[in-house]
Structures are given as C-alpha cells and as structure tokens.
Backbone as a ProteinNet text record, in pm:
[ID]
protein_1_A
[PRIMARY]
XXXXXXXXXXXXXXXXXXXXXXXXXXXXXXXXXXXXXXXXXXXXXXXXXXXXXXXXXXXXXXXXXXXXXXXXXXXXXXXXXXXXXXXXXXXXXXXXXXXXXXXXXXXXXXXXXXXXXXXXXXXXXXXXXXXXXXXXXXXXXXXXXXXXXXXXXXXXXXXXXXXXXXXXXXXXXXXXXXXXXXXXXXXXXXXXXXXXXXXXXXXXXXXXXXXX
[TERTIARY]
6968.4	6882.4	6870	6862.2	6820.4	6962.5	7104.8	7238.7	7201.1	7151.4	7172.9	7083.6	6916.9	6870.8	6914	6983.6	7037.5	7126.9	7229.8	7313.3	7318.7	7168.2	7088.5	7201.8	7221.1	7296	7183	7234.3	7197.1	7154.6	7250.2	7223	7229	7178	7137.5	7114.9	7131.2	7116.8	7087.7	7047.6	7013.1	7128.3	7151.2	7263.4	7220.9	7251.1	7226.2	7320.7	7351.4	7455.5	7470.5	7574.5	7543.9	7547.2	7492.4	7439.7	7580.4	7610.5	7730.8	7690.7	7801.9	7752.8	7786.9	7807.9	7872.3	7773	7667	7580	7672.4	7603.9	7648.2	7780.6	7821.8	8030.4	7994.1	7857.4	7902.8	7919.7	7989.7	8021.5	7904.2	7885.3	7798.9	7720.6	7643.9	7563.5	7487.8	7483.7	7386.6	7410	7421.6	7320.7	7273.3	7199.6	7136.7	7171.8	7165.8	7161.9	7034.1	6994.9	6865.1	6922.3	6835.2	6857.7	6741.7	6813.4	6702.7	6613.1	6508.2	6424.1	6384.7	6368.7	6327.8	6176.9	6207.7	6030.8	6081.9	6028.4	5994.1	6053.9	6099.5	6164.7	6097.8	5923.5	5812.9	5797.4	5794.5	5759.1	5894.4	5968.3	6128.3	6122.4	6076.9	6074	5989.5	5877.1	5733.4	5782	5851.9	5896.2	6046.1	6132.9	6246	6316.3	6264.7	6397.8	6310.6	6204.9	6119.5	6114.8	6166.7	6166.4	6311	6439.6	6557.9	6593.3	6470.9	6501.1	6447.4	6331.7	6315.7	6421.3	6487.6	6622.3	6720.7	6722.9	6808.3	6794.3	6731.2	6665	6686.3	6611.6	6618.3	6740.9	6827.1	6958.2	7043.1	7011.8	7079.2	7035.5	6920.3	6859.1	6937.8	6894.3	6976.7	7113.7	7219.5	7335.7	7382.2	7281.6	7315	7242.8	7158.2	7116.5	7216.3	7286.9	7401.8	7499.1	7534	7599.8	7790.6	7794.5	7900.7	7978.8	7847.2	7892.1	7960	8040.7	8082.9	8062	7963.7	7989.7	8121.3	8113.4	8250.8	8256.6	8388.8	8415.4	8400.2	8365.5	8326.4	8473.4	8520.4	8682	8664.7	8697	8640.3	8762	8887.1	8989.8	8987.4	8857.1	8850.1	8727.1	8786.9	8773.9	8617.1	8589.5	8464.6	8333.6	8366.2	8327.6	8308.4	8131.7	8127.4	8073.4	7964.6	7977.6	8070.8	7982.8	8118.2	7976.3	8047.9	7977.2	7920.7	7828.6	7791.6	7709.1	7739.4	7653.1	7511.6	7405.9	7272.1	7224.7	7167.3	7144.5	7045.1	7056.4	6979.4	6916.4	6881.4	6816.4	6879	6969.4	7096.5	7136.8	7125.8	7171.4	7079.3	6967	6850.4	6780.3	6841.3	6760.3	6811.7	6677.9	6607.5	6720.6	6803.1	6861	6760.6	6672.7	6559	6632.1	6740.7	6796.1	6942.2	6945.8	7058.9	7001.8	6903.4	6896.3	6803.7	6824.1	6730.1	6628	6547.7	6398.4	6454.9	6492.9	6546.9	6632	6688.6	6798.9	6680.3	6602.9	6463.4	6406.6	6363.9	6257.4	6361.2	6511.2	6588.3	6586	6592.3	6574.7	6453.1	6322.4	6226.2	6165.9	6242.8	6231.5	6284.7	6403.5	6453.9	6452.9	6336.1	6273.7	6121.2	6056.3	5891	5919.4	5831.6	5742.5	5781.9	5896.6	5983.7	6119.7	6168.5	6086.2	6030.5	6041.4	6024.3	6121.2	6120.5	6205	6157.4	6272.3	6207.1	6281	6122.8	6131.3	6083.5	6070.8	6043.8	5909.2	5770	5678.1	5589	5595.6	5515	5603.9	5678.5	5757.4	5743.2	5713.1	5686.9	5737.7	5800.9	5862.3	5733.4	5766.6	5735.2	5795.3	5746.9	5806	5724.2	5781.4	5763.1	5762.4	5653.7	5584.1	5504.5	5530.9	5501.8	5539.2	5646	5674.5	5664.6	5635.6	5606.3	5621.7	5710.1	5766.8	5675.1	5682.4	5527.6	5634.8	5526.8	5613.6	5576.5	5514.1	5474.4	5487.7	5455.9	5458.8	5548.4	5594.7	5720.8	5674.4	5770.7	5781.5	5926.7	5926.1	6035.6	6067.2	6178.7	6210.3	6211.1	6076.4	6124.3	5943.4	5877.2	5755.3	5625.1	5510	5442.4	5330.5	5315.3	5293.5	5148.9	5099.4	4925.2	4928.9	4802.9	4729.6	4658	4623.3	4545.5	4501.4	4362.1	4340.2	4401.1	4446.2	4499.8	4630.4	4697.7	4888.2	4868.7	5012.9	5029.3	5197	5191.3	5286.6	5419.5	5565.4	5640.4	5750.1	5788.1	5896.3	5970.3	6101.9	6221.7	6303.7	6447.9	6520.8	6512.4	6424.8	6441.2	6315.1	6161.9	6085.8	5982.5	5909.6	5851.4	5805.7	5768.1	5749.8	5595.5	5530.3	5394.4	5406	5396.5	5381.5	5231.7	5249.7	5103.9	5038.7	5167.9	5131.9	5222.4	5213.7	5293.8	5264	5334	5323.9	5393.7	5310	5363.3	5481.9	5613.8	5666	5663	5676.4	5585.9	5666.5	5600.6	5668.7	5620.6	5677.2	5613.8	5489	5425.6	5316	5179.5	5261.8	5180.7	5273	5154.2	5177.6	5104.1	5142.2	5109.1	5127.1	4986.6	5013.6	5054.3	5098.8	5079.7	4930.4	4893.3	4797.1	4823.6	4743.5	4738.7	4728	4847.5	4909.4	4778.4	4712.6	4590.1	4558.2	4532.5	4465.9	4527.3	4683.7	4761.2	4808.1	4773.7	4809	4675.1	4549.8	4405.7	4434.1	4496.4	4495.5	4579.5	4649	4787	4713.2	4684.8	4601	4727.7	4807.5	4897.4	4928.5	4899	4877.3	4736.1	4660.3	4489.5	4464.6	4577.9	4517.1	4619.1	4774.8	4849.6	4864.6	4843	4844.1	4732.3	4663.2	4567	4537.9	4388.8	4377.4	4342.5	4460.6	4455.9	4279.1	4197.3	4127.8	4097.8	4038.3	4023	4097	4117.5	4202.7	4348.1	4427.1	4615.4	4647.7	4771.8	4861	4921	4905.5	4985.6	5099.9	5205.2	5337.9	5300.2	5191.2	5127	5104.6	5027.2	4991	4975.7	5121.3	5192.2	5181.2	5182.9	5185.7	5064.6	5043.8	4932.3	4778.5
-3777.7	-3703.7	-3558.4	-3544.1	-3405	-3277.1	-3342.7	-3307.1	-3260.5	-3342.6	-3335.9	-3254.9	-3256.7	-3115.5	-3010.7	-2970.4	-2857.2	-2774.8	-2918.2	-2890.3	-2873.8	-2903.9	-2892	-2985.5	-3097.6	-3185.1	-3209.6	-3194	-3280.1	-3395.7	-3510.8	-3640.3	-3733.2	-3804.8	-3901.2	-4047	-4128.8	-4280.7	-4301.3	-4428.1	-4533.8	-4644.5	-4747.2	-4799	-4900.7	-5033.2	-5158.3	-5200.7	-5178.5	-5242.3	-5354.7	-5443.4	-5550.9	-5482.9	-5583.4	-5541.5	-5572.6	-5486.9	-5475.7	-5403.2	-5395.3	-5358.4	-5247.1	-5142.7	-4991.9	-5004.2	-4888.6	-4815.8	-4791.7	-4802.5	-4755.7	-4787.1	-4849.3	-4926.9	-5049.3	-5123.6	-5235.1	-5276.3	-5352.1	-5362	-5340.4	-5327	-5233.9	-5418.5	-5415.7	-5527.9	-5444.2	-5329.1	-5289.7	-5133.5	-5061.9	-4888.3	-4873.8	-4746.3	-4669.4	-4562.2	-4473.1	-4314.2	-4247.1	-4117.9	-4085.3	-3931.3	-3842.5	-3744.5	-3639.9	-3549.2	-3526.4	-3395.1	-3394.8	-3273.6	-3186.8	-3079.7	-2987	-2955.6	-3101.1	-3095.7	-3152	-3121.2	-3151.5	-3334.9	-3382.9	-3441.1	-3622.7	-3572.3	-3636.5	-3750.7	-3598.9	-3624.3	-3723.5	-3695	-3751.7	-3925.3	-3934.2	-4055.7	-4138.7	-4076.1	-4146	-4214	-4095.2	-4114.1	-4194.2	-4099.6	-4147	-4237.4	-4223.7	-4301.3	-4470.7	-4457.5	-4563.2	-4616.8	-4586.5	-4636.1	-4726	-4629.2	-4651	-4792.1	-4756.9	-4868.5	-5002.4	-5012.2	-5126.4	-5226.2	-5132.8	-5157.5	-5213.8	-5158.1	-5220	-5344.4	-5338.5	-5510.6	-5565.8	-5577.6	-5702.9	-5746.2	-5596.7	-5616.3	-5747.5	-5690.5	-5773.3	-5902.7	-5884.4	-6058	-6137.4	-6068.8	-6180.4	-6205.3	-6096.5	-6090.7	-6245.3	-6170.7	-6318.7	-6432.1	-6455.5	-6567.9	-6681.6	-6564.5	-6646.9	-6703.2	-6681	-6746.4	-6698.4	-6646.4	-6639.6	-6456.6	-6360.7	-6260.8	-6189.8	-6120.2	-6102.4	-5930.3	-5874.6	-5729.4	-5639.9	-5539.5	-5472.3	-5385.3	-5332.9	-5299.8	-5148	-5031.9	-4845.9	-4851.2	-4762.3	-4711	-4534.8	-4461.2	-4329.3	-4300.5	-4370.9	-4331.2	-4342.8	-4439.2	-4471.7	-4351.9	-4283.5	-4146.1	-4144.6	-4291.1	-4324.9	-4277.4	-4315.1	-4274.1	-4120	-4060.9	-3922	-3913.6	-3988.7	-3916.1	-3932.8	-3928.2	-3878.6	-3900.4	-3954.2	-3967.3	-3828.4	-3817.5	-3690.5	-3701	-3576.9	-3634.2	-3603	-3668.5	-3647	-3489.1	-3452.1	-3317.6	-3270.8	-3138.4	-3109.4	-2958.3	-2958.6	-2803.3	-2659.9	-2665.6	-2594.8	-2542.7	-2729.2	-2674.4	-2620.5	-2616.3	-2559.8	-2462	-2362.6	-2252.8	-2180.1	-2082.8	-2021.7	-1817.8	-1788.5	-1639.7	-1590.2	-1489.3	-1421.1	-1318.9	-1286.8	-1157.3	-1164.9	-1293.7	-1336	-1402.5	-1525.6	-1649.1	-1576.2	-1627.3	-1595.2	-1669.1	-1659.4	-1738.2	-1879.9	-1915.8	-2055.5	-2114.6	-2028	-2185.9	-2170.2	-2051.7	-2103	-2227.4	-2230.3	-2329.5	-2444.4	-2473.7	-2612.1	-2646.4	-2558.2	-2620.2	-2668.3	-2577.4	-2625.7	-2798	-2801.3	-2931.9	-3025.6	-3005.3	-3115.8	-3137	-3073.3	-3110.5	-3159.6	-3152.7	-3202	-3336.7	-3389.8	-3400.7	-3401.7	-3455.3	-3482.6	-3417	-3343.4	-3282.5	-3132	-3083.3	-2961.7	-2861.7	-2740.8	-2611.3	-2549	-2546.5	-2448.5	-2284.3	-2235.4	-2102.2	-1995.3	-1891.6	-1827.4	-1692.5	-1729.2	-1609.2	-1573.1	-1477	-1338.3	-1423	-1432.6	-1431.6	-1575.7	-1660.5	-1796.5	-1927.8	-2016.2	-2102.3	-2206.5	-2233.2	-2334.3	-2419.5	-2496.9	-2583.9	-2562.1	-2544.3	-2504.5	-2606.5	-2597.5	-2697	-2674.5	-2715.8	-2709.2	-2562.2	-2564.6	-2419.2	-2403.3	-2279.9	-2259	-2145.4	-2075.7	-1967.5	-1920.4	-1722.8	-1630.3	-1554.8	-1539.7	-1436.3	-1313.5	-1249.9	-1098.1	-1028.5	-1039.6	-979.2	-1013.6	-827.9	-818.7	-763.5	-784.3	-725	-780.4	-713.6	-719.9	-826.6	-879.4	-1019.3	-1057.7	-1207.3	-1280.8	-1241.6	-1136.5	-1106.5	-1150.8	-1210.1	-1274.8	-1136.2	-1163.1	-1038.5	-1036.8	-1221.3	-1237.1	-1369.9	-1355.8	-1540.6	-1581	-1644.3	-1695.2	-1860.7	-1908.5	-2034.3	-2090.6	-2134.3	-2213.9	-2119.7	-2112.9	-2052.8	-1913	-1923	-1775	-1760	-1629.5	-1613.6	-1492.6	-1544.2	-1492.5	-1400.8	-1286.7	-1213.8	-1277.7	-1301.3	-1313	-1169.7	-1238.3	-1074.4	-1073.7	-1151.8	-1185.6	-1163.7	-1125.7	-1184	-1232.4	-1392.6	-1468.2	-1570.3	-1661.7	-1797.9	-1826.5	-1924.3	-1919	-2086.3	-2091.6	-2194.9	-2256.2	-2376.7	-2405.4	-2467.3	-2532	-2587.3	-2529.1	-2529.1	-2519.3	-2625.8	-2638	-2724.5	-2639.2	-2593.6	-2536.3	-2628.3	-2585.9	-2696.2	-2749.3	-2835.9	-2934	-2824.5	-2828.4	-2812.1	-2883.8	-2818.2	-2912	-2968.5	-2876.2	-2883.2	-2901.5	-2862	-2914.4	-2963.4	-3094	-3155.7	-3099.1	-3049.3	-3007.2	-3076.8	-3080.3	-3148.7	-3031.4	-3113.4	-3021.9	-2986.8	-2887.8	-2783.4	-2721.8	-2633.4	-2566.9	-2423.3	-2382.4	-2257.9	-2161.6	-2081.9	-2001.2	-2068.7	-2167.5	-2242.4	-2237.7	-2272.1	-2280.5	-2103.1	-2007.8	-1851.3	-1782.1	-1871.3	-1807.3	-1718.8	-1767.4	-1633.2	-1534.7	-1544.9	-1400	-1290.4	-1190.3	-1092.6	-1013.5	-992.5	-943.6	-1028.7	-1138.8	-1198.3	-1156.9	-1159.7	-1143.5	-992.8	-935.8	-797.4	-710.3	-788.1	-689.6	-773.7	-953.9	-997.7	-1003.4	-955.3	-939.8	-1069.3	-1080.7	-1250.2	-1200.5	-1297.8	-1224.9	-1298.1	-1270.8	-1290.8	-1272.5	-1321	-1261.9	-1350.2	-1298.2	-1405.6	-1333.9	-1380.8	-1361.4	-1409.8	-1336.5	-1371.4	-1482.3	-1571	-1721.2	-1757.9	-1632.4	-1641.8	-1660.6	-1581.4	-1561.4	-1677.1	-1778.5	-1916.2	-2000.5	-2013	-2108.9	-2258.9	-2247.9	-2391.6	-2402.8	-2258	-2280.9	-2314.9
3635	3545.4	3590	3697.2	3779.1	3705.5	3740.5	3694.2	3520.1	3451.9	3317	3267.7	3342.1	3300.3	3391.7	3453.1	3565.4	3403.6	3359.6	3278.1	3141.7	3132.9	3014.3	2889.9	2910.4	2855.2	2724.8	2633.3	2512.7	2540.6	2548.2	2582.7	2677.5	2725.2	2800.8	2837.4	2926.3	2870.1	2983.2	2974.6	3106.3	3060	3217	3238.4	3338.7	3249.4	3379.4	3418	3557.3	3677.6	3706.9	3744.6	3838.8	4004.4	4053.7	4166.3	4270.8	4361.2	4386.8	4577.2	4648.6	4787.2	4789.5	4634.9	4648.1	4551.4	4546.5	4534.1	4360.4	4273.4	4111.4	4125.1	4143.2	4107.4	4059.4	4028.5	3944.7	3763.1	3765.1	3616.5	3532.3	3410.7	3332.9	3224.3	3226.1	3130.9	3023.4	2998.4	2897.6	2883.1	2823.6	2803.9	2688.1	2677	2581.4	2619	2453.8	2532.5	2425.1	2446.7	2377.3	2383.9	2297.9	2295.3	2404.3	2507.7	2595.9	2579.8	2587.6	2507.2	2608.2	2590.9	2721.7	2754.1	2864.1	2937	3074.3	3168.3	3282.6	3307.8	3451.3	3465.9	3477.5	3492.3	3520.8	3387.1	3274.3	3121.9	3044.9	3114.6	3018.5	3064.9	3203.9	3285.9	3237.3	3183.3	3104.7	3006.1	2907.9	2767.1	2737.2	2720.9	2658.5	2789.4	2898.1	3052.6	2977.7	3005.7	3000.5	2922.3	2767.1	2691.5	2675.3	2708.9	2676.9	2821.9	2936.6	3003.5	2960	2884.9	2903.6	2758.8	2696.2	2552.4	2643.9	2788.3	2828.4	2892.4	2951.5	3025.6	2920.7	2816.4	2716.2	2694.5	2625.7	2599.6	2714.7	2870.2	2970.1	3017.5	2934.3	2976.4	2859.9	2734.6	2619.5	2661.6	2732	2768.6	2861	2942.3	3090.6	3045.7	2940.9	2890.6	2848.7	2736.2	2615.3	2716.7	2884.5	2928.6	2856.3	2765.8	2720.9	2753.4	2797.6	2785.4	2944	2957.9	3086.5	3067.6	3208.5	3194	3221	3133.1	3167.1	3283.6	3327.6	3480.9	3411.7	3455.7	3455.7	3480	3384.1	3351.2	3287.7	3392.8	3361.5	3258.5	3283.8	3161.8	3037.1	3016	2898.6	2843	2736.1	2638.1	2614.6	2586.2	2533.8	2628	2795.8	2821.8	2896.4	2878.8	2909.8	3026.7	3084.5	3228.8	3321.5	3484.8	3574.6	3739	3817.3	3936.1	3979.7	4003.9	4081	4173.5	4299.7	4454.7	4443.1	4499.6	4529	4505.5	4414.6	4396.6	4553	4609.4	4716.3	4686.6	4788.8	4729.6	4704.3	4753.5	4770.3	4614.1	4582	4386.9	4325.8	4379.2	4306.1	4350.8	4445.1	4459.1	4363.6	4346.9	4241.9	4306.2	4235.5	4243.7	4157.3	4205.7	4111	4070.8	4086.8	4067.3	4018.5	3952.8	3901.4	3765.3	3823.5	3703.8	3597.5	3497.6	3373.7	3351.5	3277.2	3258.8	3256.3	3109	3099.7	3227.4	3292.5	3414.1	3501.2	3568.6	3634.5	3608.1	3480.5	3417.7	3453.8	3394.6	3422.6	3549.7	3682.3	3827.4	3853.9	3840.5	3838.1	3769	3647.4	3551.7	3646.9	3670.1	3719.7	3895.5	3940.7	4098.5	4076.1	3964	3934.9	3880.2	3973.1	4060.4	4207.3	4233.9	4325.4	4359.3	4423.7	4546.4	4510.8	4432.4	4443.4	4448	4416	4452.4	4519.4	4671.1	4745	4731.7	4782.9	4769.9	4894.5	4873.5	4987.9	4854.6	4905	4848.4	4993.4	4975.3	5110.2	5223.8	5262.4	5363.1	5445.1	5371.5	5437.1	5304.5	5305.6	5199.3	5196	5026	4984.1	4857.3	4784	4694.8	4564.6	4465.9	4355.8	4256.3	4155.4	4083.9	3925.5	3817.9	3692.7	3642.2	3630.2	3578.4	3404.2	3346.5	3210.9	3148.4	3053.6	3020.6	2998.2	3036.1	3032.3	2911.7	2815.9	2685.8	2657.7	2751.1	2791.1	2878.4	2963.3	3157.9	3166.8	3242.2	3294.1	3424.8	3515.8	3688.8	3703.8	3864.1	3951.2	3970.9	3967.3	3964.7	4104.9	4086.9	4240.9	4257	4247.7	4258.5	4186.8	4223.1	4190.8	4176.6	4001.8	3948	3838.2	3837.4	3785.5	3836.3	3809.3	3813.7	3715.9	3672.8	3550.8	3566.4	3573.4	3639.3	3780.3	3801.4	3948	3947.3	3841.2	3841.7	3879.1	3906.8	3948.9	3851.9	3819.2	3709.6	3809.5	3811.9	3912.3	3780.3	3831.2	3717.7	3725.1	3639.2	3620.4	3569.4	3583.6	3535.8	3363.1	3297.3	3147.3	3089	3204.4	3155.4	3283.3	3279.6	3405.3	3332.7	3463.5	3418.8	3535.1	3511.2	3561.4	3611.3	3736	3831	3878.7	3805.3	3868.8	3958.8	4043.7	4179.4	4278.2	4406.3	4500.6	4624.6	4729.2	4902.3	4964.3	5070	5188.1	5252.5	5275.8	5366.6	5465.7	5540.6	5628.5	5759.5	5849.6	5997.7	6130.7	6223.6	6383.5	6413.7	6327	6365.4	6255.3	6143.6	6046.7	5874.3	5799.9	5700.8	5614.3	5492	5386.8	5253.8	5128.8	5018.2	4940.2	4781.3	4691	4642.1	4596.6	4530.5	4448	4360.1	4281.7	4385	4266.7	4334.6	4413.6	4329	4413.2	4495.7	4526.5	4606.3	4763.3	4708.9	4861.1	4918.8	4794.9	4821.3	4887.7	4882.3	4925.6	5002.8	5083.6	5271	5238.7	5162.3	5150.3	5080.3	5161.1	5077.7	5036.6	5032.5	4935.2	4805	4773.2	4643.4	4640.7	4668.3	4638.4	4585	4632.4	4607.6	4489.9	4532.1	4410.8	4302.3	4240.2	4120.7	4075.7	3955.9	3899.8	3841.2	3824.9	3794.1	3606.4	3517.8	3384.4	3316.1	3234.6	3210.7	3061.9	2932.4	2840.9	2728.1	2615.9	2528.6	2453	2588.8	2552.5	2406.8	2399.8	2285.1	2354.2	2221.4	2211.9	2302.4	2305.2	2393.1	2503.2	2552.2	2696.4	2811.1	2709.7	2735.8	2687.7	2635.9	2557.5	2603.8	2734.8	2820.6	2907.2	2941.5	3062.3	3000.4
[MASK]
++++++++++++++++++++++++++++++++++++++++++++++++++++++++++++++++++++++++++++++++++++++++++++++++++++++++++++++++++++++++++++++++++++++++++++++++++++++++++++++++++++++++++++++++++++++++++++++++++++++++++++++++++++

C-alpha cells in the first residue's frame, strides 16, 4: 500500500495467499481490487483495505469449502497480471527534498507513513517524524521552513506552496523515548518556532483550512 500511494496508483486490491514458508509466494485463493482515493494510509485501511478484505475471506472460505477449487500459482508473465514484488519501503524512499518535491508528492510520502512510521525529517536542527499532513492554499515561504501555526499544526513551505502538519515524535535516542504529539506541543522549547511562525488566528479563506 505504502508503494501505491508513493505511486499514486489509481488502483488497488487485496490478495489471499496460501500460506507458504516464502513470505507472499503462495498460490492466490481470492482478490479484489478497488479504486484508491487520496487520503492518508490510516483512512484507506479503515475503508476500502477493510472492506475489499473481508470480499476476500468469504470469497476463500466458499473456495476451500466447495472442496473442488484449487488456488492458482502468481505468474508475473501472465499480461493479466499488474503488480510486481516490491522491497519493504524505508525511510530513505520517503524523505521529504523541500527543495525539489512539490506540495502533492510531499502530501503522498507523508500519506503513505501515517500512522506508521512516520516521515522523518530534520526541523531547527534536531529530527523528527512527521504526521497528518494537509494542503495550505495560501502561505507561501522558503521551502523546508516552518512558516505559521494554527491550533496544535504547524504549517511548513513547499516549493509550490505548504502543507500543515499536525503531529510530530521526536526520534527516540540513548537516552530518551518519545511519543507522538501534536506538533506545537512537541516544538514548545524551540524559540525559533515560537518566535518566527506566527500563530494564524481569525477566519481564513476556505483553501487555507481546508483540512485543518
């Protein structure tokens, strides 16, 4: 899933395996596919994964019931099928170029690390993991720079524009474990956020806070 919103794939399916001692190589008893909508990776899992999974269970229970049906063996030669194995996405695939990426592939890395694990990042000179992101349709700044706040979020430029984050986690180290929070919350001590993003206040245009 992470791959397909990265790749912002149209479509999507879930797929029941037999259970096999190679990790996804067993013969296939069931799929669905759904069309995938652009929300967060949390929201798709709720909705359409959850739905298209439980089409499939049934499908594979009636299957192995009838006693008559045998699953088929994954044949990438065959035309029909469209995906394709791909390795464990890491963070690597998902750091954030503020000075490359545009609003939208921001928002797709971000989508497809929420809830789990996160995008890490680097703000005032110390990393963390990045959480509920949401297109800002006014404010502009330097891309990569965290440039308002508004409730808990804090709103970061892009080279297109910015997008407004509303949680972050410090990343864990030697010596200390960190949860997620709401962004202001985990930025309290950085008086360079306290002092150069203005906290927006008042009643924005629609684009503004569209999501937040």
């Amino acid at each position: 899933m992470d791959w397909a919103m990265m790749d912002d794939v149209e479509e999507w399916g879930v797929t029941a395996l037999q259970a096999t001692a190679i990790m996804d190589a067993g013969d296939i008893w069931a799929f669905e596919t759904f069309k995938r909508r652009p929300v967060n990776k949390a929201r798709m899992y709720r909705h359409e994964i959850m739905e298209a999974g439980i089409g499939v269970i049934m499908d594979t229970i009636k299957r192995f019931s009838s006693g008559i049906y045998f699953p088929e063996t994954l044949d990438y030669t065959n035309p029909s099928i469209r995906g394709k194995l791909r390795p464990m996405m890491i963070q690597k695939d998902r750091k954030i170029h503020w000075e490359q990426d545009d609003a939208d592939t921001i928002i797709r890395k971000i989508y497809s690390a929420d809830n789990q694990p996160g995008v890490l990042d680097t703000l005032f000179h110390e990393e963390y993991y990045l959480y509920g992101v949401h297109r800002e349709g006014r404010l502009l700044g330097n891309p990569g720079e965290v440039i308002a706040k508004r409730q808990d979020a804090i709103c970061i430029a892009a080279i297109n524009g910015a997008v407004w984050i509303s949680h972050l986690r410090k990343k864990n180290t030697k010596t200390g474990k960190y949860f997620k929070l709401p962004a202001t919350k985990v930025l309290a001590d950085k008086r360079t956020c306290q002092r150069f993003a203005p906290r927006l206040k008042g009643d924005w245009p629609c684009p503004t806070h569209e999501f937040c």
